[in-house]
C-alpha angles and dihedrals in degrees: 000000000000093000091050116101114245084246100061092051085054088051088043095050092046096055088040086060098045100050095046082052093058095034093057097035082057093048092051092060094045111170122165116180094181120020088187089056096042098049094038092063088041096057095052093047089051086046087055096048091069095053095078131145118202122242124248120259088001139098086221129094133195122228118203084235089110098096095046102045076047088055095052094046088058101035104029138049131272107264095032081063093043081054099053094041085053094051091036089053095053104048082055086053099055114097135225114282114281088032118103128219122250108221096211098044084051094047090048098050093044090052085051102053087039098056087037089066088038088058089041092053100047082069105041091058095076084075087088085074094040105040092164118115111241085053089058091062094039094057093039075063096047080041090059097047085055083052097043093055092034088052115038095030080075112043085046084054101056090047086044094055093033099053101029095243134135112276092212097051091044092048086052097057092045089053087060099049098045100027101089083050096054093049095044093051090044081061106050090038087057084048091054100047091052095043089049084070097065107020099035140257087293088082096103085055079068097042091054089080099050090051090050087053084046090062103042078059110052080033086070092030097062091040093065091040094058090039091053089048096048081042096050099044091054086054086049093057099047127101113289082240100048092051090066089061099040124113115203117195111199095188 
């Protein structure tokens, strides 16, 4: 941490200790109805954890975990769903082999997945006063927006402090990146839980294909993002007279 400001360890810290707290109050409190159904689901966030594209220009990557932790917020307990965005969390957290972990990255990650559901499911919980259908998705949507601020304002602070850039500018840039997906697993989480009320709570086994679809997709899609802006800058570098003689092939 000795290139990180004092005020991002103190961030850092804070979010470390909030996200132990909730961790640990929702542990407390452990209730399980139906292990299958719990560590099924766990088993296939954690499975799309490992499915993650970095961002460009950025350190950061993107798992295609969202819809799943979103399911659990809406069909399993609290802490069941704190437990599966901690694992999930770690296994986006684990590098490549013949990289090493870096305790504090993957505290801190973890904290910040973990206060994120906490935030969605403070308001999911409101279902219990609206049990129609149509309310549900709507709330898994209004879920997902808690998720989607809990869970990228502090990741754009640490850069931001880190960096010495400006928060709102960096969270900006991450909100374009990582918007269409929010929206997209809010969506298909809204669809499951519907769909579980008629087909059953093996719905998200189903969903696990399309989110692998999902990934192959923003994995070439940042690819060629990232190609058309190395290209571009090295363009932008040449001779004046040499660019007008450039061809630059994108794809």
């Amino acid at each position: 941490m000795k290139n990180i400001s004092i005020s991002a360890k103190l961030f850092i810290g804070a979010m470390a200790a909030a996200g132990i707290a909730a961790l640990a109050g929702g542990l407390l409190k452990w209730e399980c109805h139906d292990p299958v159904r719990f560590l099924s689901l766990l088993i296939i966030a954690m499975t799309a954890s490992r499915l993650k594209v970095k961002l460009p220009g950025t350190t950061g990557n993107m798992s295609v975990n969202l819809p799943f932790i979103l399911i659990a917020v809406a069909e399993l307990s609290f802490p069941e769903t704190l437990l599966i965005a901690a694992f999930s969390a770690l296994m986006q957290g684990m590098p490549a082999k013949g990289w090493r972990m870096k305790p504090v990255q993957a505290l801190f990650n973890i904290a910040t997945l973990v206060v994120a559901v906490a935030a969605a499911d403070v308001v999911f919980r409101y279902s219990a006063a609206i049990p129609s259908l149509a309310a549900k998705s709507l709330l898994i949507a209004l879920a997902g927006a808690a998720f989607l601020v809990a869970d990228t304002v502090p990741v754009a602070a640490v850069i931001a402090m880190t960096e010495n850039l400006n928060p709102l500018k960096v969270w900006h840039e991450i909100l374009t990146l990582t918007f269409s997906y929010f929206a997209l697993s809010a969506g298909i989480a809204a669809i499951a839980a519907t769909a579980s009320h008629y087909v059953g709570w093996q719905t998200p086994l189903f969903m696990l294909p399309v989110m692998i679809g999902a990934y192959l997709s923003y994995k070439r899609y940042f690819r060629l993002t990232a190609s058309v802006a190395i290209t571009n800058l090295q363009f932008a570098t040449l001779p004046a007279g040499a660019r007008d003689k450039a061809e630059v092939h994108h794809i």
